[in-house]
N, CA, C and O atoms as CSV, one atom per row, in Angstrom:
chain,resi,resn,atom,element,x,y,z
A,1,UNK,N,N,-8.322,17.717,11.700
A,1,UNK,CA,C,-6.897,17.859,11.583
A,1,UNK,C,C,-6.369,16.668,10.795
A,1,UNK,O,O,-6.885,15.565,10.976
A,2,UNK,N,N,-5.495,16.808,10.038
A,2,UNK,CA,C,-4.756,15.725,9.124
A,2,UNK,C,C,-3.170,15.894,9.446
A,2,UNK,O,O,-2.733,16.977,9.835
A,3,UNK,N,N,-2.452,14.919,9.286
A,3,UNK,CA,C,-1.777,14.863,9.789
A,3,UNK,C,C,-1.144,13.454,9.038
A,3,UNK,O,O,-1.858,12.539,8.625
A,4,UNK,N,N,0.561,13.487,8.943
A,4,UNK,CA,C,1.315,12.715,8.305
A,4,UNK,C,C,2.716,12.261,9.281
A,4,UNK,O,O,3.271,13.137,9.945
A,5,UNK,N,N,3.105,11.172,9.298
A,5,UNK,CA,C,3.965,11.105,10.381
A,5,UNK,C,C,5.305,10.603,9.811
A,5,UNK,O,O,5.064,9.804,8.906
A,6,UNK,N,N,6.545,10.761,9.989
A,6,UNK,CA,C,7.462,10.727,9.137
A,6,UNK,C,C,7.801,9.171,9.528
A,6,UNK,O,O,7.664,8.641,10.631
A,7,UNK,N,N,8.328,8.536,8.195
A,7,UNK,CA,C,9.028,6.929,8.202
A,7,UNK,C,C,7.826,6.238,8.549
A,7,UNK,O,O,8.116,5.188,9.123
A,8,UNK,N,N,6.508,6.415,8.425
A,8,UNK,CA,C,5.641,5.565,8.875
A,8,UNK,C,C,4.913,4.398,8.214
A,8,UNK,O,O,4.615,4.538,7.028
A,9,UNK,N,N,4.512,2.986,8.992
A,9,UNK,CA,C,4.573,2.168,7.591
A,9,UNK,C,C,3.324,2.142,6.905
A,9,UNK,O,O,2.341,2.802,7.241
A,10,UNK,N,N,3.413,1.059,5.555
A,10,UNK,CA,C,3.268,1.188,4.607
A,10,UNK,C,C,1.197,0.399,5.226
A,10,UNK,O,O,0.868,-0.070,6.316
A,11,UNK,N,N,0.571,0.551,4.285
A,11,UNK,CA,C,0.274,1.360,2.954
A,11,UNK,C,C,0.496,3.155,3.388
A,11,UNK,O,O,0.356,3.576,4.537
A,12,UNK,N,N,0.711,3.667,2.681
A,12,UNK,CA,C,0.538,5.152,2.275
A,12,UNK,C,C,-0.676,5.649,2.878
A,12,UNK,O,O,-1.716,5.168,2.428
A,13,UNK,N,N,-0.801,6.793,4.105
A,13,UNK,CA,C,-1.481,7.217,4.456
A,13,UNK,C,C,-1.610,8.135,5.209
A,13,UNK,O,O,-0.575,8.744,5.481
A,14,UNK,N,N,-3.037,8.650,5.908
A,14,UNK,CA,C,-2.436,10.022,6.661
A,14,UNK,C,C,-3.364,9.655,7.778
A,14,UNK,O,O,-4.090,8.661,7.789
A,15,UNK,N,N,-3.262,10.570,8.726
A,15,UNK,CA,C,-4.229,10.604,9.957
A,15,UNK,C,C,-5.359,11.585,10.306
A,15,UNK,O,O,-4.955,12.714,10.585
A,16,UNK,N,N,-6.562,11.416,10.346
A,16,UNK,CA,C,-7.410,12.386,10.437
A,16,UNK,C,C,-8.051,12.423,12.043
A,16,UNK,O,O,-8.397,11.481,12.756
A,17,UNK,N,N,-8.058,13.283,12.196
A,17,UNK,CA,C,-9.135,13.795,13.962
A,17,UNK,C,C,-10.208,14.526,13.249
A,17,UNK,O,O,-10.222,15.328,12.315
A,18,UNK,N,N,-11.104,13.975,14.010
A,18,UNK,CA,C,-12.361,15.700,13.729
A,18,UNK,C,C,-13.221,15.355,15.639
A,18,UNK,O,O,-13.901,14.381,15.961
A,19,UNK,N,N,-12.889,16.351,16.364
A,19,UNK,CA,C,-13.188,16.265,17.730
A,19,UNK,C,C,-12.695,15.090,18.122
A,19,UNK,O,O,-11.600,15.124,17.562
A,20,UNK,N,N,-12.743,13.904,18.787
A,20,UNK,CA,C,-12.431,12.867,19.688
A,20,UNK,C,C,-12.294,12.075,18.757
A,20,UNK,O,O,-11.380,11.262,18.900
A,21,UNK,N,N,-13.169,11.995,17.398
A,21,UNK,CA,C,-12.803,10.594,16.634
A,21,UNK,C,C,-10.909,11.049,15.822
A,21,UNK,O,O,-10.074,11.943,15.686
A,22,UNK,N,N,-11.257,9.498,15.503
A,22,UNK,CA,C,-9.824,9.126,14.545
A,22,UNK,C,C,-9.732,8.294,13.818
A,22,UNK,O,O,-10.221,7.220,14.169
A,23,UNK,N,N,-9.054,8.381,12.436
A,23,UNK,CA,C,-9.126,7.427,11.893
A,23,UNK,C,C,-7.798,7.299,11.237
A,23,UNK,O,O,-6.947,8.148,11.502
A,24,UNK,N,N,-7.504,6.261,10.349
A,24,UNK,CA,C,-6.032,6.101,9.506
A,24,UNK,C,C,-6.893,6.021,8.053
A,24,UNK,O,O,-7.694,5.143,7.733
A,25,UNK,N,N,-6.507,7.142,7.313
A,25,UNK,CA,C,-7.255,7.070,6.344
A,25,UNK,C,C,-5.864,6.443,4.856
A,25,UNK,O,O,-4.702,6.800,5.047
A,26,UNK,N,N,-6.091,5.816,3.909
A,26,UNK,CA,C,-5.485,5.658,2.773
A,26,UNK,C,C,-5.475,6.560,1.679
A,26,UNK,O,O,-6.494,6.916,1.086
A,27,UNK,N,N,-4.021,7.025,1.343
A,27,UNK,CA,C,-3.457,8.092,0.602
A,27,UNK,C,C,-4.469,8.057,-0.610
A,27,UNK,O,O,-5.395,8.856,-0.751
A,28,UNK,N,N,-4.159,7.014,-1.466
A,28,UNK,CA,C,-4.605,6.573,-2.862
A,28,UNK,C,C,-6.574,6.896,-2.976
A,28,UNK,O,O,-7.149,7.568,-3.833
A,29,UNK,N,N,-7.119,6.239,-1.943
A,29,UNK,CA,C,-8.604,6.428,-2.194
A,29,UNK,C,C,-9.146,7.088,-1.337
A,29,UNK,O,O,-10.231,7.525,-1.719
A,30,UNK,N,N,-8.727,7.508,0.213
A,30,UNK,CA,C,-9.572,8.180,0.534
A,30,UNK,C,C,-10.401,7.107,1.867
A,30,UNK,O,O,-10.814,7.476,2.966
A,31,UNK,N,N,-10.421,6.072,1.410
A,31,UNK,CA,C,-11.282,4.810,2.370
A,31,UNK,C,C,-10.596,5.054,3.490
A,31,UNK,O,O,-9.465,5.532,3.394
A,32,UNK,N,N,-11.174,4.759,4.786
A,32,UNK,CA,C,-10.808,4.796,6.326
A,32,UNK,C,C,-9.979,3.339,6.329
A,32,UNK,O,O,-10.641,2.370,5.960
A,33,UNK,N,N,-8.991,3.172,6.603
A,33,UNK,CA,C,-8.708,1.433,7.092
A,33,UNK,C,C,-8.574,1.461,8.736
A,33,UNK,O,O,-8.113,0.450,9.267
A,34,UNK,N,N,-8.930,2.494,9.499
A,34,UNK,CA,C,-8.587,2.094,10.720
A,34,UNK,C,C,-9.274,3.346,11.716
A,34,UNK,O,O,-9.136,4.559,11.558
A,35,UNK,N,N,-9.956,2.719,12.656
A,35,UNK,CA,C,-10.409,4.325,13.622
A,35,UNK,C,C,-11.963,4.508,12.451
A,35,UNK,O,O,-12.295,3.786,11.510
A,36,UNK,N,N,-12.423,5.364,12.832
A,36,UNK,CA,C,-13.552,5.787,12.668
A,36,UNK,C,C,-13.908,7.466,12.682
A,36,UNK,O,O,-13.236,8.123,13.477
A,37,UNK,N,N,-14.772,8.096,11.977
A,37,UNK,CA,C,-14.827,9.449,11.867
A,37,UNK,C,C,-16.608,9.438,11.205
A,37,UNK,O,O,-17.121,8.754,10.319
A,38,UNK,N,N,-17.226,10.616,12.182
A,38,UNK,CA,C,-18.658,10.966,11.798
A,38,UNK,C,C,-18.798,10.486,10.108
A,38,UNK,O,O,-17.913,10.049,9.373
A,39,UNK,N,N,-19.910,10.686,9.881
A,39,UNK,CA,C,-19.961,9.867,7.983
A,39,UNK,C,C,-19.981,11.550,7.210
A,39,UNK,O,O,-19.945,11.520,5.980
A,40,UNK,N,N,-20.020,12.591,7.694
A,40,UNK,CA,C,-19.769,13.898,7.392
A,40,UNK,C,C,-18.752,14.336,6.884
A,40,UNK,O,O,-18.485,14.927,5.837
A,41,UNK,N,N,-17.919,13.795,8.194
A,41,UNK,CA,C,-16.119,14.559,8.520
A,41,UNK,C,C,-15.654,13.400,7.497
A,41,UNK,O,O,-14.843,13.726,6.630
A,42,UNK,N,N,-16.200,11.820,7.550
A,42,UNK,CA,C,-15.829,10.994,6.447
A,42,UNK,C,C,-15.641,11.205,5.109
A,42,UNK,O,O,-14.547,11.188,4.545
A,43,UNK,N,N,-17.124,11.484,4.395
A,43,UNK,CA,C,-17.486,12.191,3.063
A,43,UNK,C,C,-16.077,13.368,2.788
A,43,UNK,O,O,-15.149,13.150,2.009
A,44,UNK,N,N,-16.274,14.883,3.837
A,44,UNK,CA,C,-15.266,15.455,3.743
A,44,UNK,C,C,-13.713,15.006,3.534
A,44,UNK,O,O,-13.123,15.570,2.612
A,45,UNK,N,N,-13.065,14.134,4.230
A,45,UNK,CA,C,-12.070,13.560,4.254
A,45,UNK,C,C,-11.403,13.181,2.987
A,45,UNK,O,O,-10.365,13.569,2.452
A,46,UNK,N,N,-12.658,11.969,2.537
A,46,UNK,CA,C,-12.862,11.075,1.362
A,46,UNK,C,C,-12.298,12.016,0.072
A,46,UNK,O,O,-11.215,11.884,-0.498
A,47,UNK,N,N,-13.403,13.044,-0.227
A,47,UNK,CA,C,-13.317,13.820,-0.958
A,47,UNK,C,C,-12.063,14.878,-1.397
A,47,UNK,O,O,-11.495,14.908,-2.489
A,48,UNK,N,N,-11.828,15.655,-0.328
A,48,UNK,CA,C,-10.482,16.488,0.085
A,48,UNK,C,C,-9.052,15.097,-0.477
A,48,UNK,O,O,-8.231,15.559,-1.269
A,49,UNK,N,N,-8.911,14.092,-0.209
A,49,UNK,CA,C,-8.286,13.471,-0.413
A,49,UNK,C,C,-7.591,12.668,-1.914
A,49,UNK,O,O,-6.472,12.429,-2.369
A,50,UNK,N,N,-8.996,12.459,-2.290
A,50,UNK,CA,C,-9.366,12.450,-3.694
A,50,UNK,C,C,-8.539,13.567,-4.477
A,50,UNK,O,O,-7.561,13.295,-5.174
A,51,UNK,N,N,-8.978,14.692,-4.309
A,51,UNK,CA,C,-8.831,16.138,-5.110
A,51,UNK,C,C,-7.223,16.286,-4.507
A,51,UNK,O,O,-6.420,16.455,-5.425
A,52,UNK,N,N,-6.732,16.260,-3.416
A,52,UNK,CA,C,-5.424,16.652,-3.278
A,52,UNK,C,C,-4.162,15.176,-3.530
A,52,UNK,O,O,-2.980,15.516,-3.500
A,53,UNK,N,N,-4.392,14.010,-3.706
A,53,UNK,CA,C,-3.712,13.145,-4.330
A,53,UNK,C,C,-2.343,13.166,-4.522
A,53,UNK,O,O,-1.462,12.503,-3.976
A,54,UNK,N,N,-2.265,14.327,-5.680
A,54,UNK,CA,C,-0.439,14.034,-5.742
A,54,UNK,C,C,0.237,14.813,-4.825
A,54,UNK,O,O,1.450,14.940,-4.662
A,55,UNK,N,N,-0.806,15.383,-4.176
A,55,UNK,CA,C,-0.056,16.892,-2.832
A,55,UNK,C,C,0.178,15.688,-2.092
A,55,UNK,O,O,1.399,15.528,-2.079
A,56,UNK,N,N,-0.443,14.679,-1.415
A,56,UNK,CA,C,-0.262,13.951,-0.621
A,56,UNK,C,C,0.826,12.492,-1.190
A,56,UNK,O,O,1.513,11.798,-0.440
A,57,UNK,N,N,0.720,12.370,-2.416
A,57,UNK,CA,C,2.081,11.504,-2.474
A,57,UNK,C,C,3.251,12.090,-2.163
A,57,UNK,O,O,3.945,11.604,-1.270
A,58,UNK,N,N,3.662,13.268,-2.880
A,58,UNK,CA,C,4.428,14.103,-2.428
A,58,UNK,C,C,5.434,13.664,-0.995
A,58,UNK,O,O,6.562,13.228,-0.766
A,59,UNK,N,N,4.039,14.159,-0.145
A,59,UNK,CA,C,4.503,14.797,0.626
A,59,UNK,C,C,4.418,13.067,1.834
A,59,UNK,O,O,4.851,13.178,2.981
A,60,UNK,N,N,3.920,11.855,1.422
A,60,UNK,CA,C,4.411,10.629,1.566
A,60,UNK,C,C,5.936,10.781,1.390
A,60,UNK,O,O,6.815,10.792,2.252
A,61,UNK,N,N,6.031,10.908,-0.090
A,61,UNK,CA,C,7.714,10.089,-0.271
A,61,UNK,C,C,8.742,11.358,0.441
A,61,UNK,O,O,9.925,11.109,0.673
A,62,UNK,N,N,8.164,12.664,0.735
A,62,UNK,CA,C,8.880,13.060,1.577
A,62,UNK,C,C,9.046,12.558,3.019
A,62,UNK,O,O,10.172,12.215,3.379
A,63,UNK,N,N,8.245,12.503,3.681
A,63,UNK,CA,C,8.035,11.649,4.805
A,63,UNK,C,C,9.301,10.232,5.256
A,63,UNK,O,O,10.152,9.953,6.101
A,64,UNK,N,N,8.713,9.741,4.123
A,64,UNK,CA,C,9.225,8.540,3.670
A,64,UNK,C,C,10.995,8.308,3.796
A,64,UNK,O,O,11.671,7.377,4.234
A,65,UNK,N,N,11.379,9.784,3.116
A,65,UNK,CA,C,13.057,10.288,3.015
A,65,UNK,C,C,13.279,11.041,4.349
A,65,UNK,O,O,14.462,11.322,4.543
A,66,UNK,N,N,12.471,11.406,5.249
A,66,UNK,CA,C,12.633,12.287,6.279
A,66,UNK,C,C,13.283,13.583,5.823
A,66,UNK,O,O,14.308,14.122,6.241
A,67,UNK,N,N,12.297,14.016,4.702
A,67,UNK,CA,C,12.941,15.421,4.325
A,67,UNK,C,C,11.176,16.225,4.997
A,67,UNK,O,O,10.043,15.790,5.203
A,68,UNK,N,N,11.854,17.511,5.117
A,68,UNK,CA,C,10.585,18.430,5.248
A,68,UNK,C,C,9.138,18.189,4.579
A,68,UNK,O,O,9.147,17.769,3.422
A,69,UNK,N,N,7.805,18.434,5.248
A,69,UNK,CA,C,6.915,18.151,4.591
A,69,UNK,C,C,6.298,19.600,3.999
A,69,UNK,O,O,6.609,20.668,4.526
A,70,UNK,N,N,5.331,19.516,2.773
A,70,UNK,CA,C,4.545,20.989,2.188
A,70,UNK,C,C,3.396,20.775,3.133
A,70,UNK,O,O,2.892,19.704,3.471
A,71,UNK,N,N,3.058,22.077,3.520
A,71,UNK,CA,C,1.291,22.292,4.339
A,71,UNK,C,C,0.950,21.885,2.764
A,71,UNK,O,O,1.493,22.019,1.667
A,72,UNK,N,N,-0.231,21.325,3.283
A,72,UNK,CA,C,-1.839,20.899,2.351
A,72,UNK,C,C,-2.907,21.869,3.041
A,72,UNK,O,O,-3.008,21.852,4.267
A,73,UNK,N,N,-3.755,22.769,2.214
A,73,UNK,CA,C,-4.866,23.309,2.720
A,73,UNK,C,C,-5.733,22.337,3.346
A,73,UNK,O,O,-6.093,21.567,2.455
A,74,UNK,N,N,-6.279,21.980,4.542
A,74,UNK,CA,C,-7.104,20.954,4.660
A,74,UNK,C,C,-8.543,20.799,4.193
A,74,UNK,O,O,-8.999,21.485,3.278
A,75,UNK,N,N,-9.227,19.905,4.828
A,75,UNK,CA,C,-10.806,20.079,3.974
A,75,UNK,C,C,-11.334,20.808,4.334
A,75,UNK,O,O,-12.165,21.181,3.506
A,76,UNK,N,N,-11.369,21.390,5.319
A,76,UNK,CA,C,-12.340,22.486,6.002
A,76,UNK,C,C,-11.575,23.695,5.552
A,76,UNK,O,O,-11.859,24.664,6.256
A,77,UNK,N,N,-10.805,23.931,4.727
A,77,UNK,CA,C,-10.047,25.279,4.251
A,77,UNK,C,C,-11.030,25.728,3.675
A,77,UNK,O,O,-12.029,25.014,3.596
A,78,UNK,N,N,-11.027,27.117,3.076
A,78,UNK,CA,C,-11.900,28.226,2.000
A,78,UNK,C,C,-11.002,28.302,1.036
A,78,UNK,O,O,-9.956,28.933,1.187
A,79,UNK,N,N,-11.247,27.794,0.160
A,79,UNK,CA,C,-10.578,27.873,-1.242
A,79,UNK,C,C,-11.256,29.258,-2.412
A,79,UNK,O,O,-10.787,29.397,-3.542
């Protein structure tokens, strides 16, 4: 699950679960700065993050304004 929390501080980032773990992952690269996640659900994360980029600035500086956020397909979606 990913997840974005409105007005939240800075650096730019989102929140990932995969079963019990958690981590605070960074918008821009993808790197974990906080919490921990299998090196699987990591890779996945990493990647998905990478590729969706400006979906997730986006939907930062919405956050950011406390306006509505866009769904993001997550990584485990079927594209």
């Amino acid at each position: 699950m990913i997840q974005m929390y409105y007005d939240d501080h800075n650096p730019p980032h989102f929140h990932a679960r995969y079963g019990r773990a958690k981590a605070i992952v960074r918008r821009s690269d993808g790197e974990t700065i906080a919490g921990e996640l299998l090196p699987t659900a990591t890779r996945m994360v990493r990647q998905w993050a990478v590729a969706r980029n400006a979906e997730l600035q986006d939907n930062w500086q919405r956050a950011r304004a406390l306006l509505p956020l866009e769904k993001i397909a997550g990584p485990d979606a079927d594209e």
